[in-house]
Structures are given as C-alpha cells and as structure tokens.
N, C-alpha and C positions, 0 to 999 in steps of 0.2 A: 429666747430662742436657744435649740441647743441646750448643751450639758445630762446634768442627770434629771429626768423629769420626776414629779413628786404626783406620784399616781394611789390610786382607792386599794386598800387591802384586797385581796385575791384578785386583781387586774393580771390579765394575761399577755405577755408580750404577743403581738400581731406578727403574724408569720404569714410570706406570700411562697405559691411555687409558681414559677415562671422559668425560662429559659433565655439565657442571657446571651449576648451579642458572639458567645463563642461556641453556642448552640448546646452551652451545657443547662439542665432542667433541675433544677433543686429547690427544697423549702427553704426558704433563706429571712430571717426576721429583719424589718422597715427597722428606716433612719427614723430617730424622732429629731420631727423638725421645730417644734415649739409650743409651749402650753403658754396661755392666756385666761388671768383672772378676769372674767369679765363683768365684774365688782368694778375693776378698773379703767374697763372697754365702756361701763354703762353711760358714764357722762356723754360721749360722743357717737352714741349707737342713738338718730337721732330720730330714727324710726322703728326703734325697739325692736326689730330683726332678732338679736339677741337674747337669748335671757340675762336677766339684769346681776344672778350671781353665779357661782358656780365656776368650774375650768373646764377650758377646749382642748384638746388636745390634738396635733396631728403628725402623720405616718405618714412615711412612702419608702418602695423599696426601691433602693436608689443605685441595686446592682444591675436589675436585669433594666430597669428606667424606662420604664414602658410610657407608649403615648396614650392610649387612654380613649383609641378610636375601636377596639376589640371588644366585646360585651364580655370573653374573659378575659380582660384587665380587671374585671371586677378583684377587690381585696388588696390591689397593690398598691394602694393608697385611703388610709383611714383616718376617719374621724371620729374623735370619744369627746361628750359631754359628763359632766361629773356633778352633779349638785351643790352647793354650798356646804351644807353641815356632811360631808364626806371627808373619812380621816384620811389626810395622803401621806405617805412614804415615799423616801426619796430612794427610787429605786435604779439600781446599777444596770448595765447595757448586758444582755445574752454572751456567752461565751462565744459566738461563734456569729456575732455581729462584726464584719470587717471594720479594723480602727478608720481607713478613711472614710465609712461614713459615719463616723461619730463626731458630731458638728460641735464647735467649742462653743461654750456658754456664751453668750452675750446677752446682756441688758435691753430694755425697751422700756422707751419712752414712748405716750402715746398724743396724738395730734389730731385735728380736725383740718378737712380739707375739702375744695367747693371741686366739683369732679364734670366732666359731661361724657355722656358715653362716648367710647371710643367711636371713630368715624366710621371700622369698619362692624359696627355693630347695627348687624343689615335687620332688625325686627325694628327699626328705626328706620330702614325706608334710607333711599340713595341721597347723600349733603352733597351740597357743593362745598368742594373746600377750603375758598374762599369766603362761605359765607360760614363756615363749620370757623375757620382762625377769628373773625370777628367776633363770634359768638361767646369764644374762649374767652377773650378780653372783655366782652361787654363783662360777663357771671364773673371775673376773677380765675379763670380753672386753667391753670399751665398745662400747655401743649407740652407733651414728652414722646421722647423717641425711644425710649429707653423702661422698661420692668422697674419699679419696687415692690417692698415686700409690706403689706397690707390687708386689712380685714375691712368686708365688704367695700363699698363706693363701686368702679366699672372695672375692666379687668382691661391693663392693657394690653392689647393685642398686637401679634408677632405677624399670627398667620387667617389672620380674619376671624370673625365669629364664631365662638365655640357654642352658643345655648344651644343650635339646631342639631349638633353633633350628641348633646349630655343627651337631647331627648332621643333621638335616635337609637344610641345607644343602650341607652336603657330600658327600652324596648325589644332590645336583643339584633338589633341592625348593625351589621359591623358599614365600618367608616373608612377602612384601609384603603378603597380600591376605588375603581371610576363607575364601575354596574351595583347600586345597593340592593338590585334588586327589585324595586319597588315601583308602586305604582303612583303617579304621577297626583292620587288621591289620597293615596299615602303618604307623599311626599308634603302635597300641601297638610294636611290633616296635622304633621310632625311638626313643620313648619308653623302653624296656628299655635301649638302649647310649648314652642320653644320660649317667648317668654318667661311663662313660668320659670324658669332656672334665673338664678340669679348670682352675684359674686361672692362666695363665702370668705375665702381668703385668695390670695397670691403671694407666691415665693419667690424673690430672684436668687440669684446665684448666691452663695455665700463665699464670700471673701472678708478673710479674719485673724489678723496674728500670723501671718504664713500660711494660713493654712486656706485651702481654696476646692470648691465645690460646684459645679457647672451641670449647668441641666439642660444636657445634648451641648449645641452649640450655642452660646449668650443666649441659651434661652429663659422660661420661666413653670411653674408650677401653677396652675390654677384648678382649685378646687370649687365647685359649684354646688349650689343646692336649689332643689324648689320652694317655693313661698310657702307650698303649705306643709313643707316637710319641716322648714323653718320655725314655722309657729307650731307644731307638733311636739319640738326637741330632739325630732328623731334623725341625728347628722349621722347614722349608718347609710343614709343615702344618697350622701355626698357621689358626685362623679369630680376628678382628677382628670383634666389633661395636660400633656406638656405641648408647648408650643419653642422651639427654636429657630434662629436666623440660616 
C-alpha cells in the first residue's frame, strides 16, 4: 500500500474534476492507494474472483472525497488491471499531487479469513441479532465494529447496505436525497440485480509513522464490482463508495 507504484509503460496518471468542500472545481490527480500482485492474492482467492496473475491497481481522489451516491462521481475512484508479462516502472507522484495525500509505503502480508455478511447487508433478508452472534461463533467469523483494509470477503458496513446504491447508481440514479425519483417497479427491479455487486476491496483509514489519513469521519472506502464484470477483467466498472460514522 502506498509509496511509489510500479505501473505498465505509457500508463496515464488518473485525473478526476470535482469540486471540493470549499466549492473550488478543478482537475486534480487520485491518491494511489495500493497495488496487489495477485500471483500472491491467488492462494486465498478461493473462488477465483480474481485473475490468478497480474497487478490491481487502485485510485481515489482523496481531495474533493466524494461519496459515491452521484452518477457523476463516476472517475474519482479507479481501478487498473495489468497482466502478468507487462513491464512496470516504478513511477513518481504528479507535480501537483498534494504531499498529504501521498500515502507512505507499507508492506502486506496476506491472510485467509471465515467472514459472514454483515447484518446489515439487507439482499440477505432481516437476522435476528441474536441469532446473527451465534452464527458468528458457530462458522469461526469475528464480529467487528470497526473497518479493515481487505480484498473481497463482505464489506463492513458503517451506514448499511451499499450493493442497492452501486446498482442504482449505475444506472445513472443519484442517491443523495429522499425523492430518487423512481417507481416503486423500478425500485424493486434495482433491488432484484443489487446482488449482483459484490466486494472488491476496502480501505480504512491509514494511520502510519505519524502520518494519518481519514476518510470523512472513521470512516472507510469500499470499492465494488459486478460478478460478471469480475470474470470479464474488466474493473473500469468498479463503483467506490465511502461510508463514515
């Protein structure tokens, strides 16, 4: 995670224009937040989600920090696949990339973990939560209140269910507000292929050496994809939302 990423000959730094919380509007180029060989992902990719070689690569632009409930948020969070036999360069940060969001290098180790979807992950139909803690225990899958930073398994949630929102969105339905508009056939229709989205990665906050990076308030970054955009390779169609407390 972090540092200088090692990216494909003519790769283009990703640049988002957004308008940022002091109402200024500019093209401003994404944090990179971490590349993943997933040479090294494949042992524990354990439903082959992934392709088994190759590097991920992911972006966000971590000035203007958009939520990701807008259909234009589109671009201010990217994802790049790279092939295997592709020559990378270890390529330096934009001039005109702000130093704090240049995330310091850190290491990763990778792990396997027994997961169940979060409770409020409603294509899953209402748990008791009672019977959601037992369930934990029986499978081994630690209850947490709290974001890590992870690829695929469930995402955990801050502010309830995102899949209904990616598809939404993606369909060009903004999410901001209490009216989307829509019709209640619609609504179930969006609701039927929200499954389809699933958890690509998640980001929490980075805290490192002094140096410290917060998304909204303790919140987290989650990136999603669809199943068959998944087996496709095609992660240009990832949706990004952030979720904070």
């Amino acid at each position: 995670m972090g540092g200088m990423p090692d990216l494909p000959e003519g790769f283009s730094w990703p640049y988002f224009t957004g308008t940022d919380f002091d109402g200024v509007t500019a093209s401003r180029p994404l944090a990179f937040l971490a590349q993943f060989n997933l040479g090294e992902v494949a042992p524990h990719d354990r439903d082959g989600r992934l392709p088994g070689s190759g590097m991920l690569y992911f972006f966000y632009e971590a000035h203007t920090m958009l939520w990701g409930f807008d259909p234009a948020d589109r671009g201010c969070a990217r994802v790049f696949y790279v092939k295997e036999n592709a020559k990378l360069t270890r390529k330096n940060f934009p001039d005109d990339l702000e130093e704090q969001y240049i995330l310091p290098e850190m290491a990763l180790n990778f792990s396997t973990l027994n997961e169940l979807p979060d409770i409020a992950e409603q294509r899953f139909g209402i748990v008791d939560f009672d019977e959601y803690q037992q369930a934990c225990t029986r499978y081994g899958c630690p209850m947490t209140e709290s974001c890590s930073t992870k690829l695929l398994g469930y995402a955990d949630l801050i502010q309830g269910d995102i899949t209904y929102e990616c598809e939404a969105v993606s369909r060009g339905v903004y999410c901001g507000g209490s009216d989307d508009g829509l019709s209640d056939d619609e609504r179930a229709d969006i609701q039927a292929h929200a499954a389809d989205w699933v958890l690509l990665a998640q980001f929490d906050g980075i805290h490192s050496g002094g140096y410290e990076l917060d998304w909204g308030d303790d919140g987290c970054l989650y990136f999603y994809i669809k199943k068959e955009d998944a087996r496709a390779r095609d992660f240009s169609k990832c949706w990004c939302v952030l979720q904070c407390m």
